[in-house]
PyMOL commands that place a pseudoatom at each C-alpha (Angstrom):
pseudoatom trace, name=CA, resn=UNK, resi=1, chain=A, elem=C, hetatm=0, pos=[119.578, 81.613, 100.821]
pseudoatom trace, name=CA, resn=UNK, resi=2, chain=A, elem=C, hetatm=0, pos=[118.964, 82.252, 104.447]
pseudoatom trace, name=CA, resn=UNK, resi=3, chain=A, elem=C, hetatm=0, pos=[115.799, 83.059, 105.963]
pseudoatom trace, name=CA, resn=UNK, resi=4, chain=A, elem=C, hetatm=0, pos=[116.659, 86.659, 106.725]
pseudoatom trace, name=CA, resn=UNK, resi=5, chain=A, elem=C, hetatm=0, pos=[118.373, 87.094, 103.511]
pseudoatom trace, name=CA, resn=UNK, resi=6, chain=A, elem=C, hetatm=0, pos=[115.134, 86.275, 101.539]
pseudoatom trace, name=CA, resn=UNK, resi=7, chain=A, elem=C, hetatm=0, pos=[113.067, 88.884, 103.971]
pseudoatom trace, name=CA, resn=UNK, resi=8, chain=A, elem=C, hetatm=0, pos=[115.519, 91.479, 103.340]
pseudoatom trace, name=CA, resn=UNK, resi=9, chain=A, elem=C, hetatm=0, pos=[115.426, 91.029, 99.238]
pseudoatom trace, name=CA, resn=UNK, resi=10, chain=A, elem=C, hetatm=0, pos=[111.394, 90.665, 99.859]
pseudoatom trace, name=CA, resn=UNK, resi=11, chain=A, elem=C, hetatm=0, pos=[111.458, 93.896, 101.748]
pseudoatom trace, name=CA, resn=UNK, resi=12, chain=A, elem=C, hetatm=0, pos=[113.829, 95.462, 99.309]
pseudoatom trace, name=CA, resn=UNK, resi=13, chain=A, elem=C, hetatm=0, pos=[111.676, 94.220, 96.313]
pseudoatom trace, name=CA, resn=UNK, resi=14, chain=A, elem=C, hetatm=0, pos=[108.607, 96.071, 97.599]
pseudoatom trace, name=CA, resn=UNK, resi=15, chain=A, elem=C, hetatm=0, pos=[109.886, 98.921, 98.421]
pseudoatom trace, name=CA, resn=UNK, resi=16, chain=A, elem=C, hetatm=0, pos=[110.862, 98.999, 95.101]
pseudoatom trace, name=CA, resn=UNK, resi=17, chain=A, elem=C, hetatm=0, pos=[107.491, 98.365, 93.806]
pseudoatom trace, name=CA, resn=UNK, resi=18, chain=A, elem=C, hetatm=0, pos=[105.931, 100.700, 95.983]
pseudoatom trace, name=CA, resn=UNK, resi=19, chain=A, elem=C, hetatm=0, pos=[108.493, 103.790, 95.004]
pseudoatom trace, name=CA, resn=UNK, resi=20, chain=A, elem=C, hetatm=0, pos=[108.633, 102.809, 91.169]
pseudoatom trace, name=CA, resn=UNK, resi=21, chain=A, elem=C, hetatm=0, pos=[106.781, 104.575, 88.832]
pseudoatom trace, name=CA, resn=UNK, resi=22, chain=A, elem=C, hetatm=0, pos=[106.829, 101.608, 86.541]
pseudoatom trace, name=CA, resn=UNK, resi=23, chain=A, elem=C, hetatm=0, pos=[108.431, 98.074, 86.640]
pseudoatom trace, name=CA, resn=UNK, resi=24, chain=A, elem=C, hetatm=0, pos=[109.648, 96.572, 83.681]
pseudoatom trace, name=CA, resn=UNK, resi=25, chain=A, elem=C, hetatm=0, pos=[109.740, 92.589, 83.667]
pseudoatom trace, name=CA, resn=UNK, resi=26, chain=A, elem=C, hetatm=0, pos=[112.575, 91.059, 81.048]
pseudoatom trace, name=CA, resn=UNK, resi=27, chain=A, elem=C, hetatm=0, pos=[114.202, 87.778, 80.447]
pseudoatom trace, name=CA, resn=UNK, resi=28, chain=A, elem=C, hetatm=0, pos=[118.014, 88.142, 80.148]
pseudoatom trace, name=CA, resn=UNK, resi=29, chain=A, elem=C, hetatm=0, pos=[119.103, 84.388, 79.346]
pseudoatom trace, name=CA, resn=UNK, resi=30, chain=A, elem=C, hetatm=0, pos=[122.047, 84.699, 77.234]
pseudoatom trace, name=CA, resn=UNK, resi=31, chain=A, elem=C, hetatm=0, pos=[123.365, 87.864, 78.025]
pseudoatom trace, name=CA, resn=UNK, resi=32, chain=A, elem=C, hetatm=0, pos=[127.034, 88.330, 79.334]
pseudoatom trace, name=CA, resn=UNK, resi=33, chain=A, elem=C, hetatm=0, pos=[127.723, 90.692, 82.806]
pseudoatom trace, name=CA, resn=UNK, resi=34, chain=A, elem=C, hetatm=0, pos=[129.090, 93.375, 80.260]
pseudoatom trace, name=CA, resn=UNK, resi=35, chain=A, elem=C, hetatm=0, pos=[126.350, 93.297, 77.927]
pseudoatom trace, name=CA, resn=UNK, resi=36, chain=A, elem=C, hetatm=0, pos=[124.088, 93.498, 81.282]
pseudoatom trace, name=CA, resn=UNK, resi=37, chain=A, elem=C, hetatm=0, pos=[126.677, 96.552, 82.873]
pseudoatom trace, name=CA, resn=UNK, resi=38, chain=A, elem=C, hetatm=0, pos=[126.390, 97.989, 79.257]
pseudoatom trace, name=CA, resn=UNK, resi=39, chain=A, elem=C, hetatm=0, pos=[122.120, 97.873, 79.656]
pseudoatom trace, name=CA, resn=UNK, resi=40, chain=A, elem=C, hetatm=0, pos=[122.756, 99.446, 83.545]
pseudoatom trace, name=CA, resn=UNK, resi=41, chain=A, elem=C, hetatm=0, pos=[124.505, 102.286, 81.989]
pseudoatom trace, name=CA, resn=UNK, resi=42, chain=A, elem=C, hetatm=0, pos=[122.176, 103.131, 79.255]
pseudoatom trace, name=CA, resn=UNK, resi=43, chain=A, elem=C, hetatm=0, pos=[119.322, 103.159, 81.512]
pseudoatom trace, name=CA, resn=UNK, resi=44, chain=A, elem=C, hetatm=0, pos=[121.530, 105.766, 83.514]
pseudoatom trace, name=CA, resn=UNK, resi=45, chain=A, elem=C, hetatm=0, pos=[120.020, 107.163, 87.120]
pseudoatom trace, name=CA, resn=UNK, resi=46, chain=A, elem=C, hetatm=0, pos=[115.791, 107.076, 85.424]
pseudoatom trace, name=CA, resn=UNK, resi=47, chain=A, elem=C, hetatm=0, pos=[115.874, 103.247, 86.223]
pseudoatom trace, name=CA, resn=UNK, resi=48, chain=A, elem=C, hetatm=0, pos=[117.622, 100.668, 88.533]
pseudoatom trace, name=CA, resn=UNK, resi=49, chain=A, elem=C, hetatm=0, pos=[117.861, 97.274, 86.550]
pseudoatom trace, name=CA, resn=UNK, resi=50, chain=A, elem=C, hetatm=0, pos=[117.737, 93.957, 88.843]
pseudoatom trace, name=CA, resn=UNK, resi=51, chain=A, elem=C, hetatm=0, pos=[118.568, 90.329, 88.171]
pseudoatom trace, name=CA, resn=UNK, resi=52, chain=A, elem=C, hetatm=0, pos=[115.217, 88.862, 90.602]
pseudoatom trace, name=CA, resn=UNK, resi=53, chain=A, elem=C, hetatm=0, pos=[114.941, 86.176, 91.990]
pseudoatom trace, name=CA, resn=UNK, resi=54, chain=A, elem=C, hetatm=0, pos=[111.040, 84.867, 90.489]
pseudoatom trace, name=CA, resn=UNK, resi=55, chain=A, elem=C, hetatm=0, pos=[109.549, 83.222, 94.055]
pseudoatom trace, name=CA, resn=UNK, resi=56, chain=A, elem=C, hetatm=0, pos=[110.974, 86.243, 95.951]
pseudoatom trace, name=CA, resn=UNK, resi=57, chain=A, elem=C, hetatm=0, pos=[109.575, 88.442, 93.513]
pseudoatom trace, name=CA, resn=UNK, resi=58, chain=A, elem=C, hetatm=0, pos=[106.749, 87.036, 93.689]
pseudoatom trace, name=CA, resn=UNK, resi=59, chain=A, elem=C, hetatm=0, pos=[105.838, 87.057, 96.870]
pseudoatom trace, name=CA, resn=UNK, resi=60, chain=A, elem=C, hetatm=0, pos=[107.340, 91.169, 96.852]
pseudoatom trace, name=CA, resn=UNK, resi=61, chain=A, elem=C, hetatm=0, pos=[104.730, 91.719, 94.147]
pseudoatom trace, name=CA, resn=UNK, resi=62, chain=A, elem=C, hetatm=0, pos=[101.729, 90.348, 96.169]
pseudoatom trace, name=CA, resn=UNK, resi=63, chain=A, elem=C, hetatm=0, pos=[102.692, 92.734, 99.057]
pseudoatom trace, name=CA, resn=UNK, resi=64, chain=A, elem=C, hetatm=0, pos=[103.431, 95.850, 96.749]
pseudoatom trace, name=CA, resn=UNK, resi=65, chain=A, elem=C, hetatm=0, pos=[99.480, 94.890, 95.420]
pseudoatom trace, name=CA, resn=UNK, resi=66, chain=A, elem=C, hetatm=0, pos=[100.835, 94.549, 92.177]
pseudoatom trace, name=CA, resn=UNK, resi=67, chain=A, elem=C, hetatm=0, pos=[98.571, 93.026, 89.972]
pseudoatom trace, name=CA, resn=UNK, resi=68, chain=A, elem=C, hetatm=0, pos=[98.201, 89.316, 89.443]
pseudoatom trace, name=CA, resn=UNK, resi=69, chain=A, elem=C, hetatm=0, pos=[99.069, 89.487, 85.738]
pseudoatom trace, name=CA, resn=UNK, resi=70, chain=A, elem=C, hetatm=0, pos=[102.625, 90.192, 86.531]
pseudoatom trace, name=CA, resn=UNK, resi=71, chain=A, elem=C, hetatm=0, pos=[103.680, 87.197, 88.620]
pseudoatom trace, name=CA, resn=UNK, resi=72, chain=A, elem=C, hetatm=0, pos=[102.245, 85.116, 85.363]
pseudoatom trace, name=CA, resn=UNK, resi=73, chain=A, elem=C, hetatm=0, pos=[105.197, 86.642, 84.034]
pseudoatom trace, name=CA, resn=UNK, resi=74, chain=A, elem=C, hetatm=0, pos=[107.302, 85.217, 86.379]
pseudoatom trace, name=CA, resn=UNK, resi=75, chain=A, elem=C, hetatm=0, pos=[108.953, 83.008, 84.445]
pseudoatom trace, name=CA, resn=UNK, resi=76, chain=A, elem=C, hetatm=0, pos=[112.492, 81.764, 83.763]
pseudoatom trace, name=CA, resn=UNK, resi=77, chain=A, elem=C, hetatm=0, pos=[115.650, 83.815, 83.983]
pseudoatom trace, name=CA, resn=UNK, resi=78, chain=A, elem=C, hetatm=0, pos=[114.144, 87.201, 85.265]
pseudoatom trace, name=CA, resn=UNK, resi=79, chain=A, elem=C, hetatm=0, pos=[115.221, 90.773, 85.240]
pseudoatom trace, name=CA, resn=UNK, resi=80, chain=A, elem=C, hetatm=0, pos=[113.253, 93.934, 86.442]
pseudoatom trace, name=CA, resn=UNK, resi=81, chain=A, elem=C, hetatm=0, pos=[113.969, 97.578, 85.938]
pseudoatom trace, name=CA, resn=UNK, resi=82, chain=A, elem=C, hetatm=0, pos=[112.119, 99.226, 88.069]
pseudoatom trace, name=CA, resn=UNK, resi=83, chain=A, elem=C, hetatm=0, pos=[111.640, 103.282, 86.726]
pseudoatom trace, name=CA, resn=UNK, resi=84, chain=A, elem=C, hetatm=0, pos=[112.346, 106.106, 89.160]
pseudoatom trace, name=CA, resn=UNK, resi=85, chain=A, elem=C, hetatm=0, pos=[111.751, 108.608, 86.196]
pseudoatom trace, name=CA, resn=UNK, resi=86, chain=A, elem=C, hetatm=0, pos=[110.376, 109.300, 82.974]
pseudoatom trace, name=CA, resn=UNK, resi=87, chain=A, elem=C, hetatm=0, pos=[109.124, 105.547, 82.083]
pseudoatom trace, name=CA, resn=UNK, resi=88, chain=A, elem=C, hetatm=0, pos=[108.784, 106.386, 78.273]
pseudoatom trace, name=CA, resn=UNK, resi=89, chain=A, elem=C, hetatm=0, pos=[112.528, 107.193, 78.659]
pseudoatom trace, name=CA, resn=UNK, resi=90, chain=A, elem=C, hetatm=0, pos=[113.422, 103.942, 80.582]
pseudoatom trace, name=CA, resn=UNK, resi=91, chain=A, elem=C, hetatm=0, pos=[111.378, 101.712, 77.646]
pseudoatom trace, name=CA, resn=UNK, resi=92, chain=A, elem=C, hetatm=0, pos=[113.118, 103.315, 75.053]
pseudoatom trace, name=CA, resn=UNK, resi=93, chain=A, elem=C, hetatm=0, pos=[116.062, 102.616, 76.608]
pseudoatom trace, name=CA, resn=UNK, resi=94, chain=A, elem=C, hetatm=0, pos=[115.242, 99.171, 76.997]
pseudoatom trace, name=CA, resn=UNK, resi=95, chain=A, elem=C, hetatm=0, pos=[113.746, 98.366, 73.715]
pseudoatom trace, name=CA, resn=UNK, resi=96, chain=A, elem=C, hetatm=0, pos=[116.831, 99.615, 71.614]
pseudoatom trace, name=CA, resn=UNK, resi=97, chain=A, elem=C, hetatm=0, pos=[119.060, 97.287, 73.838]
pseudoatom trace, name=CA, resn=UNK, resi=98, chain=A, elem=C, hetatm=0, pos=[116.564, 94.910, 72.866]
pseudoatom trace, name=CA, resn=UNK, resi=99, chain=A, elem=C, hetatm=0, pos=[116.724, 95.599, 68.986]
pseudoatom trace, name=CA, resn=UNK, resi=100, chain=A, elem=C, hetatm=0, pos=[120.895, 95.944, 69.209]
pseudoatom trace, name=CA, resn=UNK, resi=101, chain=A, elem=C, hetatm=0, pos=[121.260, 92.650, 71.732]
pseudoatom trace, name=CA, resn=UNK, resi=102, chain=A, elem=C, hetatm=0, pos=[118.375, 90.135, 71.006]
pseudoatom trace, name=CA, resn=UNK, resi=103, chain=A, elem=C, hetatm=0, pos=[118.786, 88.075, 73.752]
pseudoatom trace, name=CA, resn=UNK, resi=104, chain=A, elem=C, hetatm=0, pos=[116.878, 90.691, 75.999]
pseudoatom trace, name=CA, resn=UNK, resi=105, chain=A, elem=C, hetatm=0, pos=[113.212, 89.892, 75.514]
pseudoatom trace, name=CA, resn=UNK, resi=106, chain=A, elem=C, hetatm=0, pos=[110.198, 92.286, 76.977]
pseudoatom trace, name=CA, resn=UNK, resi=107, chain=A, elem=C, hetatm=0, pos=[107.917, 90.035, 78.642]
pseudoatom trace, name=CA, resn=UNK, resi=108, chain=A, elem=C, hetatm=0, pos=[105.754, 93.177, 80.087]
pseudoatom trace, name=CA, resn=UNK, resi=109, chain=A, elem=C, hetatm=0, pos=[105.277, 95.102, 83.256]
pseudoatom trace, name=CA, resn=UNK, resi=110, chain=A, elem=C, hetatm=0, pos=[103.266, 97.271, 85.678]
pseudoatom trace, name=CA, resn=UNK, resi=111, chain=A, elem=C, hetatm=0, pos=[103.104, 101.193, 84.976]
pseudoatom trace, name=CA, resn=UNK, resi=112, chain=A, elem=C, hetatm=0, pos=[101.170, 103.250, 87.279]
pseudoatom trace, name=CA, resn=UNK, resi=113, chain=A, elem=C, hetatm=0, pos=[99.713, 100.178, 88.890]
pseudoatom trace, name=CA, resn=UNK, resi=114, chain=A, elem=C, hetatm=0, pos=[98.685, 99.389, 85.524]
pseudoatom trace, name=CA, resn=UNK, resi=115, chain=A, elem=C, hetatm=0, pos=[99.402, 96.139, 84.353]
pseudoatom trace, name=CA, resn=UNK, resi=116, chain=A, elem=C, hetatm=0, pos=[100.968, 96.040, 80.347]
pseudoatom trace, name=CA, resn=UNK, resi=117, chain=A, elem=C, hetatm=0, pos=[102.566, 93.629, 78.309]
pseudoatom trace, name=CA, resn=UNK, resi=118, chain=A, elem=C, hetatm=0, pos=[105.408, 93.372, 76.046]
pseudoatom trace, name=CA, resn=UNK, resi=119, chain=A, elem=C, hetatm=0, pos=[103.089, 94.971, 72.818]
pseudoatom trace, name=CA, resn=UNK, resi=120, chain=A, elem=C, hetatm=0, pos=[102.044, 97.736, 75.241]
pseudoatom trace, name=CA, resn=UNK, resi=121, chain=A, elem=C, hetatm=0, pos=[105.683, 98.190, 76.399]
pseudoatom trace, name=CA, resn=UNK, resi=122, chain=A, elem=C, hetatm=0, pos=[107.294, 98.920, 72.807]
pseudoatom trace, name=CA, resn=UNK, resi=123, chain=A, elem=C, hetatm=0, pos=[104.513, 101.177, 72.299]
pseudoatom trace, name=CA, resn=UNK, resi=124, chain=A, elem=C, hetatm=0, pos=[105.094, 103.330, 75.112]
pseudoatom trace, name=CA, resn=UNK, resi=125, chain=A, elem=C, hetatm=0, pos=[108.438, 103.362, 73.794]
pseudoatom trace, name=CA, resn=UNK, resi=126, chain=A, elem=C, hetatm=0, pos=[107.531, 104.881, 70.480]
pseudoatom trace, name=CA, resn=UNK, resi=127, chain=A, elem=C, hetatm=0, pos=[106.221, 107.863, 72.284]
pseudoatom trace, name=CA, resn=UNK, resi=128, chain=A, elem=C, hetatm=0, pos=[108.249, 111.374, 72.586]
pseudoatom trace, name=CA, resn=UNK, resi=129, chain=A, elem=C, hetatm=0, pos=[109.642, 111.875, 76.035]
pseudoatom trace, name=CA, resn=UNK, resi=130, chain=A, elem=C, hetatm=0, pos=[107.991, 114.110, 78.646]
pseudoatom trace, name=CA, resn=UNK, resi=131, chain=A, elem=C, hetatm=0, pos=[109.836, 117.016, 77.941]
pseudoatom trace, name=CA, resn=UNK, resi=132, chain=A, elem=C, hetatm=0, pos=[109.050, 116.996, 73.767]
pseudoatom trace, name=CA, resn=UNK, resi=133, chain=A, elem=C, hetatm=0, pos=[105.202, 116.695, 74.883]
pseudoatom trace, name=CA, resn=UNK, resi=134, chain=A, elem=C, hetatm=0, pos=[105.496, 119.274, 77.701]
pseudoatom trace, name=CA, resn=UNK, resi=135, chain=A, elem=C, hetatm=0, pos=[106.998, 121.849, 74.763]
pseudoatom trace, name=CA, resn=UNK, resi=136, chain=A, elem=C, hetatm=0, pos=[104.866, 120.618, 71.938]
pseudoatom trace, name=CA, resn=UNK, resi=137, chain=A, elem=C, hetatm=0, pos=[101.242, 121.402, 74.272]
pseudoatom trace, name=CA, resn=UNK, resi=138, chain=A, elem=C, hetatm=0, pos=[103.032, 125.060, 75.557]
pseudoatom trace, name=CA, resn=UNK, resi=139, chain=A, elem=C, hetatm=0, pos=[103.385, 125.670, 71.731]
pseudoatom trace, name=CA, resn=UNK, resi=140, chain=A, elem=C, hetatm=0, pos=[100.287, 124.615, 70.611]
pseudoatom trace, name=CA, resn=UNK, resi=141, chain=A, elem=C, hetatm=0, pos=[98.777, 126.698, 73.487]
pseudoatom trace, name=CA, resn=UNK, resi=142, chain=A, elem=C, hetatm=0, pos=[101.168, 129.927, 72.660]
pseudoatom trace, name=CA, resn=UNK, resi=143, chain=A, elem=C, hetatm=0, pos=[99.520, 129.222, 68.863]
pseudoatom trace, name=CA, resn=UNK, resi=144, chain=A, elem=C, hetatm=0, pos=[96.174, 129.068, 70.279]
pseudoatom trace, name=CA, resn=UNK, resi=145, chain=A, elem=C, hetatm=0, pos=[96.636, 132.157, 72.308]
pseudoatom trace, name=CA, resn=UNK, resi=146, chain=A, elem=C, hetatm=0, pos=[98.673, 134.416, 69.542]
pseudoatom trace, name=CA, resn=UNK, resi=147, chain=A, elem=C, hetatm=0, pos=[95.321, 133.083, 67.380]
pseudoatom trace, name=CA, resn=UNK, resi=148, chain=A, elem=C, hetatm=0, pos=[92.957, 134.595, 69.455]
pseudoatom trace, name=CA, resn=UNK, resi=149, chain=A, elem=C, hetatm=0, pos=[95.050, 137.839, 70.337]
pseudoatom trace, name=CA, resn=UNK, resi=150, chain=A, elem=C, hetatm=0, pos=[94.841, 138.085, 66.223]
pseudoatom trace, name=CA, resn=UNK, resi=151, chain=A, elem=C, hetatm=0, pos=[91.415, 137.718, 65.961]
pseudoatom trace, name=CA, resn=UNK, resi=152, chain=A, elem=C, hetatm=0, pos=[90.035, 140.403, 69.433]
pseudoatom trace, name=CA, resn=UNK, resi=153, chain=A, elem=C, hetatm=0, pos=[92.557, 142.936, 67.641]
pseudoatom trace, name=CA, resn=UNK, resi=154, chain=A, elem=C, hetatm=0, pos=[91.108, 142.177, 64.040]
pseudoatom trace, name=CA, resn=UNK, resi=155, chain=A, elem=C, hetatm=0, pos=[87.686, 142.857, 65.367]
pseudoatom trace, name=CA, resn=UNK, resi=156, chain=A, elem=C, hetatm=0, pos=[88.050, 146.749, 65.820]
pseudoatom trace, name=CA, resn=UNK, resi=157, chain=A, elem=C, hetatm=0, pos=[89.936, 147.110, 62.615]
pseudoatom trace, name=CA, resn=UNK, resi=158, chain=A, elem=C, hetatm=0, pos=[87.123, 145.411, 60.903]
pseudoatom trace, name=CA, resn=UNK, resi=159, chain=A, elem=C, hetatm=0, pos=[85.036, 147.263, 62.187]
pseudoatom trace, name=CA, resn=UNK, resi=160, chain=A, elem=C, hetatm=0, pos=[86.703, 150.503, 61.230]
pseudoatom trace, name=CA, resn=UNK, resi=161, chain=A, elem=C, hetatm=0, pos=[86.804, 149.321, 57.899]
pseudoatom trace, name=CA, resn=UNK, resi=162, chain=A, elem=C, hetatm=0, pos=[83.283, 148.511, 58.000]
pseudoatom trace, name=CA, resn=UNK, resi=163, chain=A, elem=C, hetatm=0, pos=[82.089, 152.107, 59.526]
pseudoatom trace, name=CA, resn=UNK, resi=164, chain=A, elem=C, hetatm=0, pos=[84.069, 153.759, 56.610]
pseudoatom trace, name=CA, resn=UNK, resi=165, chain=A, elem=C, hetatm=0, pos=[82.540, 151.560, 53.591]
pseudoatom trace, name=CA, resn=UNK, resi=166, chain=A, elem=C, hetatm=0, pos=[79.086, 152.523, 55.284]
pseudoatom trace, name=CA, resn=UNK, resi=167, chain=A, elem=C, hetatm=0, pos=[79.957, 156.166, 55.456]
pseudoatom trace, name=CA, resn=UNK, resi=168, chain=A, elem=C, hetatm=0, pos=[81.218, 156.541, 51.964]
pseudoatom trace, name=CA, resn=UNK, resi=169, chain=A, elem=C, hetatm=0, pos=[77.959, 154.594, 50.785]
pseudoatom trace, name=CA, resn=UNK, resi=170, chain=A, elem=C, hetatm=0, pos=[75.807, 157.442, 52.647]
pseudoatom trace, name=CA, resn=UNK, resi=171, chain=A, elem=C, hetatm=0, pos=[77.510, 160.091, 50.926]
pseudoatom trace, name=CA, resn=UNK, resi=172, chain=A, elem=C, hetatm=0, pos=[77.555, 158.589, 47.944]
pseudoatom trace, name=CA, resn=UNK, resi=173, chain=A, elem=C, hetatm=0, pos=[73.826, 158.177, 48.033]
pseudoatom trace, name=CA, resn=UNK, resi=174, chain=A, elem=C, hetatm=0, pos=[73.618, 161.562, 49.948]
pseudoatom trace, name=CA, resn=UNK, resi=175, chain=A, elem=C, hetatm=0, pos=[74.956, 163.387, 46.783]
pseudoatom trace, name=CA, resn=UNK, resi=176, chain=A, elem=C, hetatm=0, pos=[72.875, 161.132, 44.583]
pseudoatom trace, name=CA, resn=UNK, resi=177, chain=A, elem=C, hetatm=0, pos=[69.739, 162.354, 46.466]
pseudoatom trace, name=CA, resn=UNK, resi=178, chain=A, elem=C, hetatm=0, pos=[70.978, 165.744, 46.631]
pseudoatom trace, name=CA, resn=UNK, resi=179, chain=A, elem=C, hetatm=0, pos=[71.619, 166.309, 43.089]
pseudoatom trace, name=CA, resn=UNK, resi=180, chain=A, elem=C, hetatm=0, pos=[67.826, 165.595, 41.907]
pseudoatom trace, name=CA, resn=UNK, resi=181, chain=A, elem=C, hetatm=0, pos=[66.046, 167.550, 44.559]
pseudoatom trace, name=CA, resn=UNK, resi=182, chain=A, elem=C, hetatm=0, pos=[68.510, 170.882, 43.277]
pseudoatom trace, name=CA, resn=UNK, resi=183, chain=A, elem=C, hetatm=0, pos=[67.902, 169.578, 39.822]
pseudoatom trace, name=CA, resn=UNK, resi=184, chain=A, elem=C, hetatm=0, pos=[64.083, 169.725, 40.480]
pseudoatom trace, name=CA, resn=UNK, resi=185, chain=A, elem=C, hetatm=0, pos=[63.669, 173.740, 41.261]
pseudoatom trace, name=CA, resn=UNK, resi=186, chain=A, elem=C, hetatm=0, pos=[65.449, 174.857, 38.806]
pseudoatom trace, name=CA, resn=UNK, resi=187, chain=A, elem=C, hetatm=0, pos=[63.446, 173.237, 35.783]
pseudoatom trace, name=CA, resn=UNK, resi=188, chain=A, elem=C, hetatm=0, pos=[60.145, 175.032, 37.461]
for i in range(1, 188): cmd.bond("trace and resi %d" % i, "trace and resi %d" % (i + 1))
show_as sticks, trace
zoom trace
């Protein structure tokens, strides 16, 4: 590779980096061009999969400020997807290539400037998408607001109950207090 060619795949490597929301690191050794277009299209537009070159990468990395932990990865046949998108999403994706098409193997990656490996990677893949979460918080919050609409309009009509329970005790002791004081002047 020429000198200018490896400072243009540097520069395009951490500009990557830099506009990724998340970079996932795998080892594709064994894997045919189709099986790889096959992983390109399931990933769709959320992430751009790479075949990297490691010292290149490298070297991108470092100037991105990625953290060390990721060049350890470096290793071997390497492969990067760097996310655009949702990153749950794009690890789902990846993972269920990974349980259909063996070969692929998670070595780990960098999330939010947050450095993960492969463990941490199928985890975040076992998570609901952004969207699910976004719906199930507005409906726990719609709950939590029809909850306390309940309970400000149970307070009046709890109250009204308990105003009329007091009245009808007054006039029930009323009359009981009544009746002996009429009883009382007629005996005389």
């Amino acid at each position: 590779m020429a000198k200018a060619d490896k400072a243009a795949a540097i520069a395009e490597l951490t500009e990557e980096f830099t506009s990724s929301s998340g970079a996932v690191l795998t080892e594709y050794r064994g894997l045919t061009v189709a099986q790889l277009g096959e992983l390109r299209r399931n990933l769709g537009d959320n992430a751009k999969f790479a075949v990297v070159k490691n010292t290149l990468t490298k070297i991108a990395a470092n100037s991105a400020g990625v953290d060390e932990e990721f060049s350890k990865l470096l290793a071997g046949p390497s492969a990067i997807a760097f996310v655009k998108g949702d990153v749950v999403e794009a690890a789902k994706g990846l993972r269920d290539f990974a349980k259909a098409n063996p070969l692929l193997v998670i070595k780990g990656g960098v999330i939010d400037g947050k450095p993960m490996d492969a463990a941490e990677i199928n985890r975040l893949a076992d998570l609901e998408s952004r969207e699910v979460l976004l719906a199930k918080l507005a409906g726990a919050m719609k709950a939590s607001m029809a909850n306390a609409a309940a309970t400000f309009n149970a307070l009046p009509t709890q109250m009204a109950l308990l105003a009329d329970a007091l009245r009808t005790k007054l006039e029930e002791s009323g009359e009981a207090a009544e009746a002996p004081a009429g009883e009382a002047p007629a005996e005389d």
